[in-house]
C-alpha positions as CSV (number, residue, x, y, z in Angstrom):
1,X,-58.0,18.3,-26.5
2,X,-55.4,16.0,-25.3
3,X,-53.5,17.5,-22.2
4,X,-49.7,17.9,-22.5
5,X,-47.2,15.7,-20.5
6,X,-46.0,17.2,-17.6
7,X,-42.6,18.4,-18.3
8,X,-41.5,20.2,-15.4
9,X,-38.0,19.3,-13.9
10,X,-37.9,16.7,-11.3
11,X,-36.0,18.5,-7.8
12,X,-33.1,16.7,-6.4
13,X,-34.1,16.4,-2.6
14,X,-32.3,19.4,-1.0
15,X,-28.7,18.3,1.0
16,X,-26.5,20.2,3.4
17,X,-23.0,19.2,4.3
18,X,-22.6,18.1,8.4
19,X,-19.0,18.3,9.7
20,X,-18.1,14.7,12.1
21,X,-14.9,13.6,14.0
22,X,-13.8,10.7,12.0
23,X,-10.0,9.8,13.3
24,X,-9.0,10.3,16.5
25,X,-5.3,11.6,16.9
26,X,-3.7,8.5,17.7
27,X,-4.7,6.9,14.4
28,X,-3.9,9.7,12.7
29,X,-0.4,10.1,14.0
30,X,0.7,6.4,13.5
31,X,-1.1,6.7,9.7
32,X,1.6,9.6,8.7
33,X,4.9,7.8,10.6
34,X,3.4,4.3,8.8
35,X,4.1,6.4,5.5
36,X,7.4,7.9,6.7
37,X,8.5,4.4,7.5
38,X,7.3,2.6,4.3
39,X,9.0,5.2,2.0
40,X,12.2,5.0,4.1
41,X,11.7,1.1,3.4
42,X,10.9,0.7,-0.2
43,X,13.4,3.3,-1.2
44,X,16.0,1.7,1.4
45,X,14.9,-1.8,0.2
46,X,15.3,-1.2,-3.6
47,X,18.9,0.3,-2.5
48,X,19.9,-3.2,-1.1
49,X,18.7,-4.6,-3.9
50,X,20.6,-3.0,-6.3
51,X,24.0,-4.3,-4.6
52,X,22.6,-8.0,-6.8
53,X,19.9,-7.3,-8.8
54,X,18.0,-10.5,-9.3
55,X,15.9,-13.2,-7.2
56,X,16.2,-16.9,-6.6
57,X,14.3,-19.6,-5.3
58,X,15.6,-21.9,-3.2
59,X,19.1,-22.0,-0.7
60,X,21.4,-21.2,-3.6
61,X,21.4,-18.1,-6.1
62,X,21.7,-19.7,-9.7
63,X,23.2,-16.7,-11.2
64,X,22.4,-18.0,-15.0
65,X,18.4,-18.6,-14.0
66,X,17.4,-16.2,-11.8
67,X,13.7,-16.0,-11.2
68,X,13.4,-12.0,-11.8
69,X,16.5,-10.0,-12.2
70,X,16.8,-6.0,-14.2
71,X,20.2,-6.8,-15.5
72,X,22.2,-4.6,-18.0
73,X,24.3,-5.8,-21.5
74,X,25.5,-4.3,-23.9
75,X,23.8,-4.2,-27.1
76,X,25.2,-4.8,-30.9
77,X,25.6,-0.8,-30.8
78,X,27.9,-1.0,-28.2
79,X,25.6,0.7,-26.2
80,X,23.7,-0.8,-22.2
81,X,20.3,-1.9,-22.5
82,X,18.3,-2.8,-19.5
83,X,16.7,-5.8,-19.3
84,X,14.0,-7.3,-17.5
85,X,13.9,-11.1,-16.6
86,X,11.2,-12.7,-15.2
87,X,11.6,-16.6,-15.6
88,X,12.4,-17.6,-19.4
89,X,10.7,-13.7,-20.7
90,X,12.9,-11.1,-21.2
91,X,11.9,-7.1,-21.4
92,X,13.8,-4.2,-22.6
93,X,13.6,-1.9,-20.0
94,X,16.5,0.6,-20.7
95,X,15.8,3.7,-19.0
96,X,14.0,2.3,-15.8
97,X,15.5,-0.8,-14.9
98,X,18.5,-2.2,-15.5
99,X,19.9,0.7,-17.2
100,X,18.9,4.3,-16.3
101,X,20.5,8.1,-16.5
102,X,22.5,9.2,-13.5
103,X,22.4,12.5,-12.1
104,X,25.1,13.4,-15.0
105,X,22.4,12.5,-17.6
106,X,24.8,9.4,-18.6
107,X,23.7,5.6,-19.0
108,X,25.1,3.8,-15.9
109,X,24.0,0.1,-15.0
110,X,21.2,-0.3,-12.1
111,X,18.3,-2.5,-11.1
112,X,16.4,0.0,-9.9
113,X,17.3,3.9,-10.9
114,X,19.2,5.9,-8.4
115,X,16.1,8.2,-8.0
116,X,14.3,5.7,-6.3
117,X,16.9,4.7,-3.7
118,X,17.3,5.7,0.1
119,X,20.0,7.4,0.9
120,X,21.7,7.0,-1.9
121,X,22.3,4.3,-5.5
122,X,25.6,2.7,-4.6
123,X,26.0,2.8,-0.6
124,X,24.8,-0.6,0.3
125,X,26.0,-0.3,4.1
126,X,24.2,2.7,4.8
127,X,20.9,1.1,3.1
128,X,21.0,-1.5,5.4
129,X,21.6,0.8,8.3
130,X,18.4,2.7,7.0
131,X,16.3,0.0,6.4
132,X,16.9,-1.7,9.6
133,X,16.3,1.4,11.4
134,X,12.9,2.0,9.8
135,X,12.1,-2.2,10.2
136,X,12.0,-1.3,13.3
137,X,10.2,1.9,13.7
138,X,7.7,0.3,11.5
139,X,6.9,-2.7,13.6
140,X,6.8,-1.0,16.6
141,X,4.4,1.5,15.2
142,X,2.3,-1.3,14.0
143,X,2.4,-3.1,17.3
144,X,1.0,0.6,18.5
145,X,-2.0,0.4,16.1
146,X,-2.7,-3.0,16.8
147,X,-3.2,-2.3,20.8
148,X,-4.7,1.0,20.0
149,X,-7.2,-0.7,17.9
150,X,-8.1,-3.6,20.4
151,X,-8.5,-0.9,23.3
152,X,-10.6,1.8,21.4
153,X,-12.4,-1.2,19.6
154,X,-11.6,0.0,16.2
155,X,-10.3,-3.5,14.8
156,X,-13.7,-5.0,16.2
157,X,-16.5,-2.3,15.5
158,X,-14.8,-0.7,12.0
159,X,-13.4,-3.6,10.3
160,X,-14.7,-6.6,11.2
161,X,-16.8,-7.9,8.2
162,X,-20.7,-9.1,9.1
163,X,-22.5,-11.0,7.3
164,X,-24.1,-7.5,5.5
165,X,-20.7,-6.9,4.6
166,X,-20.5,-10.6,2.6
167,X,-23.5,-10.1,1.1
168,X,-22.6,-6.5,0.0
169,X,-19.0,-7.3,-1.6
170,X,-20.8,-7.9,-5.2
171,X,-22.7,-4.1,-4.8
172,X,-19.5,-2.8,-3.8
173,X,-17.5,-3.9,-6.7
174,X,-20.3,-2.4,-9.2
175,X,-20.0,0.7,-7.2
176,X,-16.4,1.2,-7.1
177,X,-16.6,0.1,-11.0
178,X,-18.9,3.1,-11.4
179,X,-17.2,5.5,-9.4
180,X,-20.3,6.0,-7.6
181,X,-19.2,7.4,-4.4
182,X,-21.2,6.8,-1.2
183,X,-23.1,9.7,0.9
184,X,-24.0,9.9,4.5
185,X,-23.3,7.5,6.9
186,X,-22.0,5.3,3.9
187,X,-19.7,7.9,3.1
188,X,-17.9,7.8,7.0
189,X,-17.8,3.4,7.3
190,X,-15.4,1.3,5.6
191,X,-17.2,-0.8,2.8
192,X,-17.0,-4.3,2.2
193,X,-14.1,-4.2,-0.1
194,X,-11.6,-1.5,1.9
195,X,-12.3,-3.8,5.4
196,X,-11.0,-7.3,3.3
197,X,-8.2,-4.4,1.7
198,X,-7.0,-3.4,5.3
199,X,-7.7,-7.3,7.0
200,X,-5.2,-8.4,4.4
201,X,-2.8,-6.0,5.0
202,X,-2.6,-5.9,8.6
203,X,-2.6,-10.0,9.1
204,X,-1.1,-11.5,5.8
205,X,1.0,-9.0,4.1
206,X,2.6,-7.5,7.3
207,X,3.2,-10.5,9.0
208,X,4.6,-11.8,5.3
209,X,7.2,-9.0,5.5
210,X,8.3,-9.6,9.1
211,X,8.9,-12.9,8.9
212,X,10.8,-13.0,5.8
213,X,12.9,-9.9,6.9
214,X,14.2,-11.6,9.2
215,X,14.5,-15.0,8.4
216,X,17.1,-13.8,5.7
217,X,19.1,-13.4,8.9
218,X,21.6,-16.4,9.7
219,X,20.8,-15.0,13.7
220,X,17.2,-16.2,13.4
221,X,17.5,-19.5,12.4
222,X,17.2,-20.9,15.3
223,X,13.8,-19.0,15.1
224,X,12.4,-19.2,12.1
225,X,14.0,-22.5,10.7
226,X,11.2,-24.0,10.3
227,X,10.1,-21.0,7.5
228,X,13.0,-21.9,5.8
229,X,12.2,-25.0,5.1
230,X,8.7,-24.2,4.6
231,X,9.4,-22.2,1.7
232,X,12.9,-23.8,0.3
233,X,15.9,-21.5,1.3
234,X,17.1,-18.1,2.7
235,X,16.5,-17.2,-1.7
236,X,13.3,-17.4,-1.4
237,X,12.3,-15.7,1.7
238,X,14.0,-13.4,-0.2
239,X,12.2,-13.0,-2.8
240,X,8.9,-13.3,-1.2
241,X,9.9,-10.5,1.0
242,X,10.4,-8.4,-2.4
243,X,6.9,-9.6,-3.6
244,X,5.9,-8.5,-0.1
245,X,7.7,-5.0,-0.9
246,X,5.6,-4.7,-4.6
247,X,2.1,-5.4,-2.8
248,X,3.1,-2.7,-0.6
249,X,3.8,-0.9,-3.0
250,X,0.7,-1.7,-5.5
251,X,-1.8,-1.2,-2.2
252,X,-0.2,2.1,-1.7
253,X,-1.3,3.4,-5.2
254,X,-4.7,2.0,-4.9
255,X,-5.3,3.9,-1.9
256,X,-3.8,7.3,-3.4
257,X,-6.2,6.6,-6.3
258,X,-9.2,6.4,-4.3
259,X,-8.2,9.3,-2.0
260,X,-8.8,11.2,-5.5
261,X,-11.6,9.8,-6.3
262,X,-13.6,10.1,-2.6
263,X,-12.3,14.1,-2.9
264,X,-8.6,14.7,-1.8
265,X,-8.8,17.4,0.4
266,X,-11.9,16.4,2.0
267,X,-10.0,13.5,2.9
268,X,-6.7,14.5,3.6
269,X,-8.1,16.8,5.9
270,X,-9.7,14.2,7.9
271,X,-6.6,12.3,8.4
272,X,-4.5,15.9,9.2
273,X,-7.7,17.4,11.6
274,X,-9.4,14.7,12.1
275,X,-12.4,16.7,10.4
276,X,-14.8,15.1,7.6
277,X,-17.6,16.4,5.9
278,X,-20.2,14.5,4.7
279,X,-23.4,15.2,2.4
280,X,-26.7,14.4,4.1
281,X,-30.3,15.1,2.6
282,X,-32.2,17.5,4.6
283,X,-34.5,15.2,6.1
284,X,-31.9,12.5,7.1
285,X,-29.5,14.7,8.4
286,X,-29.5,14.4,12.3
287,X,-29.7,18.1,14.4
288,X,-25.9,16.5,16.2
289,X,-23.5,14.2,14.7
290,X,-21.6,12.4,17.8
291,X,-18.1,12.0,17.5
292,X,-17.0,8.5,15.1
293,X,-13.4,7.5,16.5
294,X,-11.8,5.5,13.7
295,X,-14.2,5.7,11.3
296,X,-13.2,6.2,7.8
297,X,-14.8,6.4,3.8
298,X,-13.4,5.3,0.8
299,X,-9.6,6.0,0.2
300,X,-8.6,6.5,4.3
Protein backbone atom coordinates (compact mmCIF):
# COMPACT_ATOMS: atom_id res chain seq x y z
CA UNK A 1 0.00 0.00 0.00
CA UNK A 2 1.45 3.13 -1.36
CA UNK A 3 1.85 5.86 1.41
CA UNK A 4 0.06 9.16 0.92
CA UNK A 5 1.98 12.50 0.27
CA UNK A 6 2.49 14.44 3.02
CA UNK A 7 0.04 17.21 2.92
CA UNK A 8 0.42 19.13 6.00
CA UNK A 9 0.71 22.92 5.74
CA UNK A 10 4.17 24.34 5.47
CA UNK A 11 4.64 27.09 8.79
CA UNK A 12 5.77 30.51 7.94
CA UNK A 13 8.81 31.03 10.27
CA UNK A 14 7.31 32.93 13.33
CA UNK A 15 8.07 37.09 13.29
CA UNK A 16 7.66 39.74 15.85
CA UNK A 17 7.59 43.47 15.12
CA UNK A 18 11.02 45.46 16.93
CA UNK A 19 10.40 49.27 17.31
CA UNK A 20 14.08 51.40 16.13
CA UNK A 21 14.97 55.17 16.01
CA UNK A 22 15.14 55.81 12.39
CA UNK A 23 15.28 59.87 11.94
CA UNK A 24 16.72 61.95 14.25
CA UNK A 25 14.86 65.38 14.86
CA UNK A 26 16.83 67.44 12.88
CA UNK A 27 16.07 65.52 9.62
CA UNK A 28 12.79 65.34 10.47
CA UNK A 29 12.19 69.03 11.10
CA UNK A 30 13.95 70.21 7.81
CA UNK A 31 11.79 67.21 5.90
CA UNK A 32 8.32 68.99 6.96
CA UNK A 33 9.58 72.89 6.28
CA UNK A 34 11.23 71.29 2.84
CA UNK A 35 7.44 70.48 2.10
CA UNK A 36 6.08 73.74 3.44
CA UNK A 37 8.53 75.46 1.21
CA UNK A 38 8.04 73.42 -2.02
CA UNK A 39 4.17 73.82 -1.82
CA UNK A 40 4.54 77.59 -1.16
CA UNK A 41 6.90 77.38 -4.43
CA UNK A 42 5.03 75.38 -6.92
CA UNK A 43 1.72 76.98 -6.09
CA UNK A 44 3.60 80.54 -6.04
CA UNK A 45 5.51 79.55 -9.16
CA UNK A 46 2.42 78.43 -11.32
CA UNK A 47 0.91 81.95 -10.01
CA UNK A 48 3.82 83.78 -11.88
CA UNK A 49 3.32 81.81 -14.58
CA UNK A 50 0.00 82.52 -15.23
CA UNK A 51 0.82 86.44 -15.66
CA UNK A 52 2.25 84.80 -19.54
CA UNK A 53 1.45 81.53 -19.91
CA UNK A 54 3.90 79.95 -22.31
CA UNK A 55 7.80 79.10 -22.57
CA UNK A 56 10.50 80.05 -25.05
CA UNK A 57 13.84 79.07 -25.84
CA UNK A 58 16.32 81.37 -26.37
CA UNK A 59 16.84 85.50 -25.43
CA UNK A 60 13.53 86.53 -27.03
CA UNK A 61 9.83 85.23 -26.38
CA UNK A 62 8.45 84.32 -30.01
CA UNK A 63 4.89 84.84 -29.00
CA UNK A 64 3.51 82.79 -32.33
CA UNK A 65 5.95 79.58 -31.45
CA UNK A 66 6.16 79.11 -28.07
CA UNK A 67 7.82 75.99 -26.94
CA UNK A 68 4.78 75.00 -24.33
CA UNK A 69 2.14 77.42 -23.57
CA UNK A 70 -1.90 76.49 -21.95
CA UNK A 71 -3.39 79.27 -23.99
CA UNK A 72 -7.26 79.92 -24.24
CA UNK A 73 -9.50 80.78 -27.82
CA UNK A 74 -12.48 80.81 -28.46
CA UNK A 75 -14.14 78.01 -30.23
CA UNK A 76 -16.77 77.99 -33.36
CA UNK A 77 -19.39 77.90 -30.37
CA UNK A 78 -18.41 81.07 -29.22
CA UNK A 79 -17.38 79.39 -26.26
CA UNK A 80 -13.07 79.31 -24.49
CA UNK A 81 -11.38 76.19 -24.92
CA UNK A 82 -8.08 75.53 -23.34
CA UNK A 83 -5.38 74.54 -25.17
CA UNK A 84 -2.26 72.86 -24.63
CA UNK A 85 0.89 73.53 -26.88
CA UNK A 86 3.82 71.77 -26.73
CA UNK A 87 5.97 72.48 -29.89
CA UNK A 88 3.82 71.94 -33.25
CA UNK A 89 1.01 69.43 -30.96
CA UNK A 90 -1.86 70.98 -29.67
CA UNK A 91 -4.30 69.50 -26.69
CA UNK A 92 -7.64 70.46 -25.63
CA UNK A 93 -7.32 70.91 -22.25
CA UNK A 94 -10.47 73.04 -21.33
CA UNK A 95 -11.14 72.68 -17.77
CA UNK A 96 -7.46 72.28 -16.45
CA UNK A 97 -5.37 74.38 -18.44
CA UNK A 98 -5.92 77.16 -20.31
CA UNK A 99 -9.47 77.47 -19.50
CA UNK A 100 -10.82 76.41 -16.06
CA UNK A 101 -14.00 77.37 -13.64
CA UNK A 102 -13.50 80.16 -11.17
CA UNK A 103 -14.70 80.17 -7.79
CA UNK A 104 -18.16 81.47 -9.41
CA UNK A 105 -18.32 78.17 -11.41
CA UNK A 106 -17.87 80.41 -14.76
CA UNK A 107 -15.22 79.71 -17.63
CA UNK A 108 -12.43 82.31 -17.22
CA UNK A 109 -9.03 82.13 -19.15
CA UNK A 110 -5.81 80.60 -17.05
CA UNK A 111 -2.71 78.61 -17.60
CA UNK A 112 -2.94 76.98 -14.70
CA UNK A 113 -6.42 77.00 -12.58
CA UNK A 114 -6.73 79.39 -9.80
CA UNK A 115 -6.90 76.37 -7.32
CA UNK A 116 -3.53 75.68 -7.82
CA UNK A 117 -1.99 79.13 -7.22
CA UNK A 118 -0.38 80.76 -4.07
CA UNK A 119 -1.90 83.33 -2.69
CA UNK A 120 -4.08 83.93 -5.15
CA UNK A 121 -4.89 83.49 -9.52
CA UNK A 122 -4.39 87.07 -10.70
CA UNK A 123 -1.92 88.88 -8.11
CA UNK A 124 1.32 88.49 -9.84
CA UNK A 125 3.20 90.97 -7.33
CA UNK A 126 2.33 89.21 -4.36
CA UNK A 127 3.42 85.72 -6.12
CA UNK A 128 6.59 87.00 -6.55
CA UNK A 129 6.78 88.32 -3.05
CA UNK A 130 5.90 84.65 -1.97
CA UNK A 131 8.01 82.81 -4.01
CA UNK A 132 11.03 84.74 -3.27
CA UNK A 133 10.40 84.53 0.27
CA UNK A 134 10.14 80.71 0.21
CA UNK A 135 13.38 80.62 -2.53
CA UNK A 136 14.96 81.60 0.20
CA UNK A 137 13.72 79.63 3.14
CA UNK A 138 14.19 76.72 0.87
CA UNK A 139 17.80 77.07 0.22
CA UNK A 140 18.72 77.90 3.47
CA UNK A 141 17.02 74.92 4.71
CA UNK A 142 18.77 72.85 2.16
CA UNK A 143 22.10 74.42 3.08
CA UNK A 144 20.97 73.08 6.73
CA UNK A 145 20.53 69.48 5.56
CA UNK A 146 23.46 69.49 3.58
CA UNK A 147 25.87 70.43 6.78
CA UNK A 148 23.70 68.34 8.91
CA UNK A 149 24.26 65.41 6.72
CA UNK A 150 28.17 65.84 6.40
CA UNK A 151 28.45 66.25 10.25
CA UNK A 152 26.20 63.26 11.44
CA UNK A 153 27.55 61.34 8.29
CA UNK A 154 24.28 60.66 6.87
CA UNK A 155 25.13 61.81 3.11
CA UNK A 156 28.28 59.39 3.49
CA UNK A 157 27.01 56.21 5.44
CA UNK A 158 23.05 56.28 4.11
CA UNK A 159 23.33 57.24 0.59
CA UNK A 160 26.41 56.76 -0.83
CA UNK A 161 25.92 53.85 -3.38
CA UNK A 162 28.72 50.76 -3.02
CA UNK A 163 29.43 48.73 -5.33
CA UNK A 164 26.48 46.16 -3.72
CA UNK A 165 24.30 48.84 -4.36
CA UNK A 166 25.34 48.80 -8.39
CA UNK A 167 25.07 45.42 -8.63
CA UNK A 168 21.64 45.36 -6.80
CA UNK A 169 19.83 48.21 -8.96
CA UNK A 170 18.44 45.26 -11.48
CA UNK A 171 16.92 43.24 -8.10
CA UNK A 172 15.58 46.44 -7.02
CA UNK A 173 13.70 47.36 -10.00
CA UNK A 174 12.06 43.64 -10.09
CA UNK A 175 11.17 44.23 -6.57
CA UNK A 176 9.64 47.56 -6.71
CA UNK A 177 7.89 46.15 -10.03
CA UNK A 178 6.47 43.49 -7.70
CA UNK A 179 5.53 45.47 -4.87
CA UNK A 180 7.53 43.19 -2.89
CA UNK A 181 8.31 45.24 0.11
CA UNK A 182 11.60 44.58 2.03
CA UNK A 183 11.73 43.27 5.90
CA UNK A 184 14.27 43.72 8.56
CA UNK A 185 17.23 45.55 8.28
CA UNK A 186 16.21 45.97 4.43
CA UNK A 187 13.19 47.42 5.52
CA UNK A 188 15.13 50.54 7.64
CA UNK A 189 18.27 51.27 4.59
CA UNK A 190 17.62 53.12 1.51
CA UNK A 191 17.85 50.69 -1.53
CA UNK A 192 19.75 51.11 -4.61
CA UNK A 193 17.07 52.97 -6.48
CA UNK A 194 15.73 55.57 -3.61
CA UNK A 195 19.83 56.50 -2.92
CA UNK A 196 20.29 57.36 -7.08
CA UNK A 197 16.40 59.03 -6.42
CA UNK A 198 17.71 61.34 -3.51
CA UNK A 199 21.63 61.83 -5.17
CA UNK A 200 19.72 63.26 -8.15
CA UNK A 201 17.68 65.44 -6.35
CA UNK A 202 19.99 66.92 -3.95
CA UNK A 203 23.02 67.57 -6.62
CA UNK A 204 21.28 67.94 -10.08
CA UNK A 205 17.73 68.95 -9.74
CA UNK A 206 18.31 71.39 -6.80
CA UNK A 207 21.19 73.01 -8.02
CA UNK A 208 19.12 73.07 -11.56
CA UNK A 209 16.48 75.18 -9.84
CA UNK A 210 18.89 77.59 -8.05
CA UNK A 211 20.72 78.53 -10.73
CA UNK A 212 18.04 79.11 -13.16
CA UNK A 213 16.05 81.06 -10.44
CA UNK A 214 18.19 83.32 -10.43
CA UNK A 215 19.76 83.74 -13.54
CA UNK A 216 16.36 84.97 -14.88
CA UNK A 217 17.45 87.99 -12.80
CA UNK A 218 19.18 90.93 -14.86
CA UNK A 219 21.09 91.49 -11.09
CA UNK A 220 23.01 88.16 -11.66
CA UNK A 221 24.38 88.51 -14.74
CA UNK A 222 27.42 89.44 -13.81
CA UNK A 223 27.21 86.04 -12.02
CA UNK A 224 25.81 83.71 -13.88
CA UNK A 225 26.46 85.01 -17.50
CA UNK A 226 28.19 82.50 -18.44
CA UNK A 227 24.75 80.10 -17.92
CA UNK A 228 23.15 82.22 -20.11
CA UNK A 229 25.10 81.66 -22.72
CA UNK A 230 25.40 78.13 -21.93
CA UNK A 231 21.96 77.44 -22.37
CA UNK A 232 20.87 80.37 -25.11
CA UNK A 233 18.91 83.19 -23.23
CA UNK A 234 17.20 84.48 -19.94
CA UNK A 235 13.90 82.17 -22.11
CA UNK A 236 15.34 79.30 -21.54
CA UNK A 237 16.63 79.34 -18.12
CA UNK A 238 13.18 79.95 -17.89
CA UNK A 239 11.84 77.25 -18.98
CA UNK A 240 14.31 74.82 -17.68
CA UNK A 241 13.61 76.21 -14.29
CA UNK A 242 9.71 75.20 -15.00
CA UNK A 243 10.96 71.68 -16.11
CA UNK A 244 12.93 71.88 -12.85
CA UNK A 245 9.41 72.80 -11.08
CA UNK A 246 7.49 69.51 -12.99
CA UNK A 247 10.41 67.00 -11.70
CA UNK A 248 9.72 68.40 -8.50
CA UNK A 249 6.70 67.92 -8.82
CA UNK A 250 6.68 64.26 -10.58
CA UNK A 251 9.38 63.14 -7.67
CA UNK A 252 7.01 64.38 -5.13
CA UNK A 253 4.15 61.97 -6.22
CA UNK A 254 6.49 59.11 -6.58
CA UNK A 255 7.45 59.44 -3.06
CA UNK A 256 3.69 59.82 -1.78
CA UNK A 257 3.04 56.65 -3.76
CA UNK A 258 5.59 54.63 -2.16
CA UNK A 259 4.83 56.01 1.28
CA UNK A 260 1.39 53.94 0.53
CA UNK A 261 2.80 51.19 -0.58
CA UNK A 262 5.83 50.72 2.37
CA UNK A 263 2.52 51.34 4.96
CA UNK A 264 1.55 55.07 5.47
CA UNK A 265 1.27 55.36 9.03
CA UNK A 266 4.11 53.19 9.76
CA UNK A 267 5.97 55.63 7.93
CA UNK A 268 4.60 58.87 8.59
CA UNK A 269 5.06 58.07 11.97
CA UNK A 270 8.75 57.65 11.66
CA UNK A 271 9.17 60.91 10.04
CA UNK A 272 6.65 62.71 12.89
CA UNK A 273 8.35 60.53 16.09
CA UNK A 274 11.03 59.45 14.71
CA UNK A 275 9.65 55.76 15.58
CA UNK A 276 9.68 52.76 12.88
CA UNK A 277 8.69 49.38 13.28
CA UNK A 278 10.02 46.73 11.46
CA UNK A 279 9.20 42.91 10.99
CA UNK A 280 11.96 40.59 12.03
CA UNK A 281 11.80 36.62 12.14
CA UNK A 282 12.20 35.30 15.57
CA UNK A 283 15.56 33.99 15.21
CA UNK A 284 17.08 37.08 13.39
CA UNK A 285 15.65 39.57 15.53
CA UNK A 286 18.44 40.97 17.88
CA UNK A 287 17.44 41.15 21.96
CA UNK A 288 18.36 45.49 21.33
CA UNK A 289 18.06 47.42 18.30
CA UNK A 290 20.62 50.49 18.65
CA UNK A 291 19.46 53.67 17.60
CA UNK A 292 19.74 54.20 13.30
CA UNK A 293 20.10 58.26 12.94
CA UNK A 294 19.06 58.88 9.35
CA UNK A 295 18.16 55.74 8.24
CA UNK A 296 15.15 55.37 6.19
CA UNK A 297 12.89 52.42 4.03
CA UNK A 298 11.10 52.77 0.98
CA UNK A 299 8.94 55.90 0.52
CA UNK A 300 11.00 58.32 3.48
Amino acid sequence: MSSLPNTAPVQQPATEWRTILRHRWPLRWMHWINLLCMLALVGSGLQIYNAHAALYWGEASHFDTPLFATQAVQGQDGRLRGITRIGDARFDTTGVLGVSDNKLGAPVRSGFPGWSTIPGSKNLAMGRRWHFFFAWAWVLNGVAYLVWSLASRHLDRDLALSKRDWRDIPRSIVDHLRLRHPHGDEAARYNPLQKLAYLGVIFVLVPLAVITGLSMSPQMDSVLGWWLDLVGGRQSSRTLHFIAMALFVLFTLVHVVMVFYAGAINELRSMITGRFKVRYPVAAAPAKLPPQPGRRGEGS
